[in-house]
LUMPAKOL-305246 format. One record per residue (C-alpha): residue number from 1; residue in one letter; chain; y, z, x. Coordinates in pm, 1 decimal, always signed. Each point is the difference from the previous one (the first is absolute). Example, Ala and Ser with C-alpha at 12.3 -4.5 7.8 and 13.67 -1.06 7.14 Angstrom:
2
1|A|A|-450.0|+780.0|+1230.0
2|S|A|+344.0|-66.0|+137.0
//
This chain:
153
1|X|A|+316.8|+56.0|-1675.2
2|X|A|-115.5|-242.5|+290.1
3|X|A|-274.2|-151.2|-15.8
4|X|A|-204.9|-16.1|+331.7
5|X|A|-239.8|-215.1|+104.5
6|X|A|-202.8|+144.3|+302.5
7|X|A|-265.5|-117.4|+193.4
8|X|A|-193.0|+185.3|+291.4
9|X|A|-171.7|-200.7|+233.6
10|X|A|-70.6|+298.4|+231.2
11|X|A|-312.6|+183.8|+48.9
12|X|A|+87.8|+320.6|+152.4
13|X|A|+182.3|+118.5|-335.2
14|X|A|-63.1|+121.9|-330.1
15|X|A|+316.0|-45.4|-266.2
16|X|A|+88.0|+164.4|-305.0
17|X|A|+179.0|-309.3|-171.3
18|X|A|+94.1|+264.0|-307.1
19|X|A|+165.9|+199.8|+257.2
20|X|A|+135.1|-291.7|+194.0
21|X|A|+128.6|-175.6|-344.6
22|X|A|+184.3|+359.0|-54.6
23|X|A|+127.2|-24.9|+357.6
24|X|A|+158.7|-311.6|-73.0
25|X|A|+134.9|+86.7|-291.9
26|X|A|+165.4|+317.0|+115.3
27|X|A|+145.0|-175.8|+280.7
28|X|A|+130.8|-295.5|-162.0
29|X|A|+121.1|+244.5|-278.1
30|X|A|+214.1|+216.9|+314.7
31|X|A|+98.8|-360.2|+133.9
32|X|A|+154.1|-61.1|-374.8
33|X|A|-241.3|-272.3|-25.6
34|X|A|-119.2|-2.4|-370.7
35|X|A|-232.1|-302.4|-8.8
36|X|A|-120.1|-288.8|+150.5
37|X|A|-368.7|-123.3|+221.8
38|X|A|-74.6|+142.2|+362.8
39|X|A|-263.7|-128.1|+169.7
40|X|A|-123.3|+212.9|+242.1
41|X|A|-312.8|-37.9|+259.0
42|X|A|-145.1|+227.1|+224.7
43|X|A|-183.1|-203.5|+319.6
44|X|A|-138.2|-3.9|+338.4
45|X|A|+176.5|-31.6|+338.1
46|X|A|-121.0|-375.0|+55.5
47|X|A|+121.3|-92.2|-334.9
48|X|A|+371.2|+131.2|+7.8
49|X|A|+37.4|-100.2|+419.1
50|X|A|-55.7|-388.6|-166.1
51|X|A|+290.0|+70.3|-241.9
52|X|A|+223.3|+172.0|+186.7
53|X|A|-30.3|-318.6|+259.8
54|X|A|+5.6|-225.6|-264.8
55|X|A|+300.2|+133.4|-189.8
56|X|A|+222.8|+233.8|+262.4
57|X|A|-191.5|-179.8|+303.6
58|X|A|-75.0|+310.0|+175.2
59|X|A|-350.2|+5.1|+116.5
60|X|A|-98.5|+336.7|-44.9
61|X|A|-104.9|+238.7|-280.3
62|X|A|+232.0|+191.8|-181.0
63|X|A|-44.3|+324.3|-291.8
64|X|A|+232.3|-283.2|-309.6
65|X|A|+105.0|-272.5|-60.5
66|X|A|+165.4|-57.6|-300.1
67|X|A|+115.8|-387.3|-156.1
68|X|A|+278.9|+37.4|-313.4
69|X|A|+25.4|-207.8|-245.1
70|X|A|+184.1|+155.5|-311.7
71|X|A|+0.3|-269.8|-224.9
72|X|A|-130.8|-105.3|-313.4
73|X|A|-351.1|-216.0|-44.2
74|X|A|+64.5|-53.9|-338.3
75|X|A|+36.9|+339.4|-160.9
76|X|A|-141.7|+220.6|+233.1
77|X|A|+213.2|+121.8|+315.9
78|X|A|-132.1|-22.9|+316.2
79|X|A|+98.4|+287.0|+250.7
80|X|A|-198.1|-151.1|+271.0
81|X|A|-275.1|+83.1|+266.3
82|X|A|-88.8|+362.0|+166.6
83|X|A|-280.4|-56.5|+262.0
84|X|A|-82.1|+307.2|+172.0
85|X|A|-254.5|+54.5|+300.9
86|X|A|-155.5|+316.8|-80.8
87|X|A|-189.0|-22.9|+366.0
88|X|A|+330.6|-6.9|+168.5
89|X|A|+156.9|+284.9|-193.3
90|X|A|-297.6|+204.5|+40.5
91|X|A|+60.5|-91.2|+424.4
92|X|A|+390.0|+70.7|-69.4
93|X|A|-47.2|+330.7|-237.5
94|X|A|-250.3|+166.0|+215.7
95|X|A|+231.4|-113.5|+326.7
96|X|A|+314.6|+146.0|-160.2
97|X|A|-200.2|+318.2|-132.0
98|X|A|+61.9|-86.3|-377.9
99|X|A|-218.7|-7.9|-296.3
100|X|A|-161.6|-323.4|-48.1
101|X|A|+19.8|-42.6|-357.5
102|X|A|+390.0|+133.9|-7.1
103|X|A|+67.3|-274.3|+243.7
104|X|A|-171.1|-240.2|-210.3
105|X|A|+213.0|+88.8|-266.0
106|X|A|+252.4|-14.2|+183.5
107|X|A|-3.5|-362.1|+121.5
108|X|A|-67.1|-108.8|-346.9
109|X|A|+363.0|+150.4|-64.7
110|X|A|+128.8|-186.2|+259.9
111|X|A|-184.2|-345.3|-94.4
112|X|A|+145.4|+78.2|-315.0
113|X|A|+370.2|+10.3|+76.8
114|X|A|-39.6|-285.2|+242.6
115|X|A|-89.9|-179.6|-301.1
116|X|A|+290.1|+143.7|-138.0
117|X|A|+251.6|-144.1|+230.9
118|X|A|+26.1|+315.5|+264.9
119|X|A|-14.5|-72.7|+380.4
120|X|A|-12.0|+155.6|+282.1
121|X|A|+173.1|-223.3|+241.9
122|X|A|+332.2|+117.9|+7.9
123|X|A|+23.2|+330.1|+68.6
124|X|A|+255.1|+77.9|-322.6
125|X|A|-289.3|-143.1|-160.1
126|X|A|-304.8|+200.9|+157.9
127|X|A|+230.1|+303.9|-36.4
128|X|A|-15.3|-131.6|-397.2
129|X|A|-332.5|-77.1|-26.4
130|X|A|-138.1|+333.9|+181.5
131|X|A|+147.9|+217.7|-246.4
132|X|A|-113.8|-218.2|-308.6
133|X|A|-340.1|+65.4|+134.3
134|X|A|+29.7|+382.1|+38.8
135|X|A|+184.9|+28.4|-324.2
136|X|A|-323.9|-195.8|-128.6
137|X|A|-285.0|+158.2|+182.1
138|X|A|+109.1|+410.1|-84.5
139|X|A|-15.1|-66.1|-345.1
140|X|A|-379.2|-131.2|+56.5
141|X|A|-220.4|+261.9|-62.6
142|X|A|-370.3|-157.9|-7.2
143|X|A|-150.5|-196.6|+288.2
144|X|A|-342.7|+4.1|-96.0
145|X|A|-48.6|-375.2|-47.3
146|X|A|-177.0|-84.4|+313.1
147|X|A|-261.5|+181.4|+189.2
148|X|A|-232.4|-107.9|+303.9
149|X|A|-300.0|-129.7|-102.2
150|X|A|-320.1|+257.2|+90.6
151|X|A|-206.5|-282.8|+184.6
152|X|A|-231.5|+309.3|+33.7
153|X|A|-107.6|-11.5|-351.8
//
């Protein structure tokens, strides 16, 4: 079991963290992952532009980013760092004409294996890393861990 420490500094969303806790865990379980600490944050489009710059010096915002580590802080292991723009998904999803929430889930599989060691730089490698991610995301059968926030309420 992973254990996953999330944080959400958006305000357009509302997340299940039972659901999203069972998300991980079905995903690291498929990944053959059988324990370790994820941190993973959901923020805004300012917020992950400054990363991105600061880290992969691209000025612009992107849907993930992730940061491995996969090492041991005394006896816990580390995975690493998932941070996912949910704003920029929700732009890419609705551009694309997929479900938001699949696509969600979806880029927390890929955070995942990039934290894993899989690339997509090469294209050997993307070829290897696409079909993790499709072997991963048929077997995932609930996506009901985020939902828009009703700011009509």
């Amino acid at each position: 079991m992973v254990k996953l420490e999330f944080s959400d500094t958006t305000k357009k969303y509302q997340v299940n963290e039972k659901k999203l806790r069972a998300l991980v865990d079905r995903i690291a379980a498929l990944a053959g992952v059988k324990k370790g600490t994820l941190s993973l944050s959901f923020v805004g489009e300012k917020k992950i532009r400054e990363v991105n710059k600061k880290f992969r010096n691209i000025n612009r915002s992107t849907n993930v980013i992730s940061f491995p580590f996969m090492e041991y802080a005394g006896k816990e292991f580390i995975l690493g760092d998932i941070i996912i723009c949910p704003l920029v998904a929700e732009k890419q999803a609705a551009k694309e004409g997929n479900d938001f929430r699949q696509y969600v889930a979806f880029l927390i599989i890929h955070g995942f294996l990039h934290l894993l060691g899989f690339d997509h730089i090469k294209e050997e490698d993307r070829i290897i890393m696409e079909r993790k991610e499709e072997e991963i995301f048929k077997k995932i059968d609930d996506f009901d861990f985020i939902r828009e926030v009703d700011v009509y309420k």
